[in-house]
C-alpha positions in Angstrom: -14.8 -18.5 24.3 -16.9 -16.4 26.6 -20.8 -16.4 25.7 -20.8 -12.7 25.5 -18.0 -12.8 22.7 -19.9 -15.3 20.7 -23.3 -13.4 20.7 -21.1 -10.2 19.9 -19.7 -11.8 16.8 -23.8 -13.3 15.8 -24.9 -9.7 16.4 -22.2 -8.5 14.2 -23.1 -10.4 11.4 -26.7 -10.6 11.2 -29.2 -10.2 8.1 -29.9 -6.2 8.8 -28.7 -4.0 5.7 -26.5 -2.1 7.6 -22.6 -2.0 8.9 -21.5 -4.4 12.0 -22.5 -2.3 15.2 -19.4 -0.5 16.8 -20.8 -1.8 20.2 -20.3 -5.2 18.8 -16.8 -4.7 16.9 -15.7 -3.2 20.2 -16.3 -6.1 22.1 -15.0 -8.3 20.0 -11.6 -6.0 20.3 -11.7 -6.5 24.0 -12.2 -10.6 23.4 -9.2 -11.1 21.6 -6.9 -8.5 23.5 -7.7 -10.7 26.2 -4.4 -12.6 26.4 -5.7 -15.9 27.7 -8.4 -16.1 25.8 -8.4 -18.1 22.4 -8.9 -16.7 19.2 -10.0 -19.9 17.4 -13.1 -20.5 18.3 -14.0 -16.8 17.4 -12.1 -16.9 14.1 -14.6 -20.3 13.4 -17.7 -18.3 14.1 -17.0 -15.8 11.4 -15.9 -18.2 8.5 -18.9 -20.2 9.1 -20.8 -17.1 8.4 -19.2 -16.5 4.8 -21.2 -19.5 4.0 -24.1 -17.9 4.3 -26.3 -17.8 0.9 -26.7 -13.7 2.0 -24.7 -11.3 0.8 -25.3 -8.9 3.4 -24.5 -11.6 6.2 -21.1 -12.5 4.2 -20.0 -9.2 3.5 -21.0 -8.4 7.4 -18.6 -11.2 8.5 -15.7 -10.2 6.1 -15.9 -6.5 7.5 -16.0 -7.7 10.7 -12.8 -10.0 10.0 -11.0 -6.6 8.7 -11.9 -4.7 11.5 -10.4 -7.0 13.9 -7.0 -7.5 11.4 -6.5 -3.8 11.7 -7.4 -2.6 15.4 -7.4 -6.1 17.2 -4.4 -8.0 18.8 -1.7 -9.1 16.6 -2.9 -12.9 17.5 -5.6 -12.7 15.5 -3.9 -11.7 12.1 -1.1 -14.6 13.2 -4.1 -16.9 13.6 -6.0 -16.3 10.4 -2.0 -16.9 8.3 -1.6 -20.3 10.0 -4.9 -22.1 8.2 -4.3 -23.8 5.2 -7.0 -21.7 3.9 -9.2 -18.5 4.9 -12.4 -17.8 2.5 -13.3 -19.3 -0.4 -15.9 -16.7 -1.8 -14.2 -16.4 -5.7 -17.6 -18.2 -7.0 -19.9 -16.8 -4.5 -23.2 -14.8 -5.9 -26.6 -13.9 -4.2 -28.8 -13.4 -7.3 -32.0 -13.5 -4.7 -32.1 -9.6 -4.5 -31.8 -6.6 -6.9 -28.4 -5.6 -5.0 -26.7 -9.0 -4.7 -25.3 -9.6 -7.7 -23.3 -6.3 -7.9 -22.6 -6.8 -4.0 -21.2 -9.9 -4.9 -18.5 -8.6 -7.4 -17.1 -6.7 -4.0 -17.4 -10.1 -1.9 -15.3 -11.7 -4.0 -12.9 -9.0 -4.6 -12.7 -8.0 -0.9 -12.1 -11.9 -0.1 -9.8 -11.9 -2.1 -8.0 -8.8 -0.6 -8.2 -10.1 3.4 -7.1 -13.6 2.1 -3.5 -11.6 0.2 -3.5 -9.5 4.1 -3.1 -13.1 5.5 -0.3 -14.7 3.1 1.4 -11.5 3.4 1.4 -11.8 7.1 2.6 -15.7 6.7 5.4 -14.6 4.7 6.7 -11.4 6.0 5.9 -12.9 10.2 4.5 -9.0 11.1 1.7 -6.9 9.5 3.5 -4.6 6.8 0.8 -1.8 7.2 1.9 -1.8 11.1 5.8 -2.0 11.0 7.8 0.2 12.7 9.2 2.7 9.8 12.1 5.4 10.1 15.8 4.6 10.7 15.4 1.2 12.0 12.2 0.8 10.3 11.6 -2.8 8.7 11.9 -1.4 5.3 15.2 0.1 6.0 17.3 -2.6 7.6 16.7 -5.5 5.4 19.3 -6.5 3.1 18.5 -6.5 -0.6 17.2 -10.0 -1.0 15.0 -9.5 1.9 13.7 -6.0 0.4 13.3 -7.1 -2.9 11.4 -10.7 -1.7 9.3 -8.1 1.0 8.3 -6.0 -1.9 7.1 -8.5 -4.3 4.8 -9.4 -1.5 3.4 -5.5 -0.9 2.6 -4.9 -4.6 0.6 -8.5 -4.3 -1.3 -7.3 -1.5 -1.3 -3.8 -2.9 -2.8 -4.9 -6.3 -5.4 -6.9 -4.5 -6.4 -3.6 -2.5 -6.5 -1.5 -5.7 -8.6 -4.4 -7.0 -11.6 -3.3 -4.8 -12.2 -0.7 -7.5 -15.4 0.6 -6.3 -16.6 3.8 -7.9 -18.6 6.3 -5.4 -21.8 5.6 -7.1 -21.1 1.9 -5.6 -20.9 2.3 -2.6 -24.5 2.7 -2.1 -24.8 0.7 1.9 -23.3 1.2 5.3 -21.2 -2.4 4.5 -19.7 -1.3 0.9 -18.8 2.1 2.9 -17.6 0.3 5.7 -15.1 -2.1 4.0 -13.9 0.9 1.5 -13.0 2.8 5.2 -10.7 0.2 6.0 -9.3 -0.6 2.5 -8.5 3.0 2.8 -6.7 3.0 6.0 -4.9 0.0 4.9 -4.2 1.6 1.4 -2.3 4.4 3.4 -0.1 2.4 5.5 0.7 -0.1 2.9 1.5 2.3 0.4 3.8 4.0 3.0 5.6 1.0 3.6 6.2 0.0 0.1 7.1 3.4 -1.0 9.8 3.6 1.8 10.8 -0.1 0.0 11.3 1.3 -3.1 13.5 4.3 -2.1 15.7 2.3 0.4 16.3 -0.1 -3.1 17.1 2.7 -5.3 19.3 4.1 -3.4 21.3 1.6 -3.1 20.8 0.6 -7.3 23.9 1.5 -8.7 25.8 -0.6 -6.3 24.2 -3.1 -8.0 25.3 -6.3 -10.5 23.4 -6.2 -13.8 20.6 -8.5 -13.1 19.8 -7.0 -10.2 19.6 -3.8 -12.0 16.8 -4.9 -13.9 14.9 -6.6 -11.3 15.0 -2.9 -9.3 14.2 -0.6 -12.1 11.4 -3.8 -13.4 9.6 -2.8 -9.8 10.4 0.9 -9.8 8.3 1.2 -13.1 5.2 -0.9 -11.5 5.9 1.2 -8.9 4.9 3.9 -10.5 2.1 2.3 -12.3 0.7 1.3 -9.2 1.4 5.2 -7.8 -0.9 6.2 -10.6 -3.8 3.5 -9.7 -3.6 5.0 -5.9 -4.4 8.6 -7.0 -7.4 7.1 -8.7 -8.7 5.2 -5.5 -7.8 8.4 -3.1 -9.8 10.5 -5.7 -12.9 8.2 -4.4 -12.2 8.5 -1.0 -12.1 12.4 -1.3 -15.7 12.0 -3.3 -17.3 10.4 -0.3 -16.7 12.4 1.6 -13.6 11.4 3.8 -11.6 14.5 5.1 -9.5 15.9 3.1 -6.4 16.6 5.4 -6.7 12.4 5.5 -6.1 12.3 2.1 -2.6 12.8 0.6 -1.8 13.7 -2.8 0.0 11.4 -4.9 1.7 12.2 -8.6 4.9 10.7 -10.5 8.3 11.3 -9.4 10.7 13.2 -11.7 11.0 11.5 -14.7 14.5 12.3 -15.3 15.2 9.8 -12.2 13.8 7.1 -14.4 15.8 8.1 -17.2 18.8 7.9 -14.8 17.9 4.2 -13.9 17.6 3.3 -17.5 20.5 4.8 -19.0 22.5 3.2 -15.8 21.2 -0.1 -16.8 21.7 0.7 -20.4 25.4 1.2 -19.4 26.1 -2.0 -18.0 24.7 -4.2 -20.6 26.5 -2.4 -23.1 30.0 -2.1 -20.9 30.3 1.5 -21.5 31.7 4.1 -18.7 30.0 7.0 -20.4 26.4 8.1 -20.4 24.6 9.8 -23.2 23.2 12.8 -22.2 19.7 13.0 -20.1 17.2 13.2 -23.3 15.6 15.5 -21.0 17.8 18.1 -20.9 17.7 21.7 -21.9 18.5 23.2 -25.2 22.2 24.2 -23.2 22.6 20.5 -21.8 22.2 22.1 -18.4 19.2 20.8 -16.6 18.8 22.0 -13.0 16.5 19.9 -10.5 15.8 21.3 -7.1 14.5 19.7 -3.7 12.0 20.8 -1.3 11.0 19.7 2.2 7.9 21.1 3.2 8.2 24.5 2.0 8.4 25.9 -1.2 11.0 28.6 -0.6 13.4 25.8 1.1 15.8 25.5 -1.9 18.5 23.2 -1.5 21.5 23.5 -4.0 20.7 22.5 -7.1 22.5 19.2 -8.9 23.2 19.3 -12.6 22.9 16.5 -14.5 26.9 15.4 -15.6 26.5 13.5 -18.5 29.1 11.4 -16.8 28.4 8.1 -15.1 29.8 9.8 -11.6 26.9 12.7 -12.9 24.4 10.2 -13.0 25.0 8.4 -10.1 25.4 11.1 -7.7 22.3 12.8 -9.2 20.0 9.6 -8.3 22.1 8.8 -5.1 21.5 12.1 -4.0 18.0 12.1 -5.1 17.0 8.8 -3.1 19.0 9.6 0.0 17.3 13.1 0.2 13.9 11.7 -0.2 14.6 9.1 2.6 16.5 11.4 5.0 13.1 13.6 4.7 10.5 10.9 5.5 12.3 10.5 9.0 11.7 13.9 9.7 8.4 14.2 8.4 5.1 13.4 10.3 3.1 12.6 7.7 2.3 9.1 7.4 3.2 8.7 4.0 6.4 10.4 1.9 4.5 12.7 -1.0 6.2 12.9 -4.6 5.1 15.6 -6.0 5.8 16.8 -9.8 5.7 20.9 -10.6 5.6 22.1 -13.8 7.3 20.3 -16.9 9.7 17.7 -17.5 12.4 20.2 -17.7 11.6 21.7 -14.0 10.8 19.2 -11.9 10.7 19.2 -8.1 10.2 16.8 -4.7 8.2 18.2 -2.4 6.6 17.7 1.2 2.7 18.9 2.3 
């Protein structure tokens, strides 16, 4: 490892309250995107540095791990995912200063966070937050065993993330800020991917055995729990201050799409071909939904709800297939669900 690389990853991670230099970050970047060059010896430096009693010298050196996860070569990531371990901070506490105790909380939580990045990148063999999406995206040309395994990995990683739970009165130094900048650009891609997961799986749920079913419509509904958790962590981002044309906006899907899960499940386990009708539906048993891409006046034909099994599944099928078909041509990094008005009127629309 060249001497000017190991000085930039020292200077990185010294004892001054304040975020690793970009200077130093960027030549770090240029160090490992060096293909002949090792990223071992640079990977040692920085994990002998969480060892440090300081919190600011820890937190420094996980930042500066992050940072080099996200913009640096993929070697790095594929590095870090081969030890048997990464950091073991779930104990560590710096009592010595008024701010290190409640710095620590965040140590151990974003520790925790960069160590789930890693195992995810073991298991999956790529970094979710920068696979290729679209058509012949990852998340679309997997086969259901692979999907379902990928996304059980995501909402791991994900939780972890959401974890973080800083408020904005927290983040009170250049390193909290720093770290909640790159949880957020990870929060974005992640979320991207795994929401792309969970319409390529619904989409294909009524094809589905039983079991299977319920495993499906078990993540669609942490799904949206986890939906719900990501509003809350975007709301923080928008508080400090991050742009605002960074930050999407992110509600429930209709609800009447998890009623049509349900009530499909329901169906199988009790062998019936017939669906009850959509407890959601209009005082005439007519409930209308309507799909929009973009703009609000782009109406596409509306589907009623059959109380039919054909009714249901053609009203979810064409639902999911809508929603994906739309995130290919959308620029936007991440598919928005939006909800209008009541249960009764609810719509899918792009910003």
């Amino acid at each position: 490892m060249g001497l000017s690389a190991s000085k930039a990853a020292l200077r990185a991670t010294t004892d001054e309250l304040m975020e690793p230099e970009p200077k130093h970050l960027a030549d770090l970047i240029h160090y490992i995107n060096e293909t002949n060059m090792s990223v071992k010896h640079l990977a040692d430096i920085l994990s002998k540095k969480t060892g440090s009693n300081s919190w600011v010298v820890v937190f420094k050196a996980l930042v500066t791990v992050h940072h080099l996860m996200v913009h640096g070569n993929e070697r790095f990531i594929r590095h870090l995912a081969s030890r048997s371990s990464l950091f073991t901070l779930h104990n560590f506490l710096d009592n010595s200063v008024n701010e290190g105790c409640t710095m620590s909380i965040f140590i151990r939580r974003y520790s925790k966070y960069l160590n789930e990045k890693s195992l995810a990148y073991r298991y999956i063999a790529s970094d979710i937050t920068k696979a290729k999406r679209g058509i012949r995206g990852v998340m679309r040309t997997m086969n259901t065993r692979e999907l379902l395994d990928t996304l059980l990995v995501i909402q791991t990683q994900f939780d972890a993330l959401l974890n973080f739970n800083a408020n904005p009165g927290e983040l009170t130094n250049g390193i909290i800020h720093a770290a909640f900048m790159l949880l957020f650009k990870d929060s974005l891609h992640l979320f991207a991917a795994y929401n792309e997961g969970m319409l390529n799986l619904l989409n294909r749920f009524f094809d589905m055995r039983k079991n299977q079913c319920k495993e499906i419509l078990d993540i669609y509904i942490e799904f949206l729990g986890r939906t719900k958790k990501l509003a809350q962590f975007l709301k923080v981002a928008e508080k400090i201050g991050i742009d605002q044309n960074s930050i999407p906006y992110v509600t429930q899907a209709p609800y009447s799409l998890l009623e049509a899960l349900k009530q499909h499940l329901d169906s199988l386990e009790k062998k019936i071909d017939v669906l009850p009708p959509y407890r959601g539906a209009c005082s005439n048993g007519s409930q209308h939904f309507h799909l929009c891409s973009g703009k609000h006046d782009d109406i596409h034909p509306y589907v009623p709800k059959s109380q039919t099994y054909q009714g249901h599944r053609r009203y979810s099928l064409l639902l999911c297939s809508h929603l994906l078909e739309n995130m290919d041509r959308n620029s936007s990094p991440i598919l928005l669900i939006l909800q209008r008005g009541t249960e009764n009127t609810s719509s899918l629309c792009w910003t």
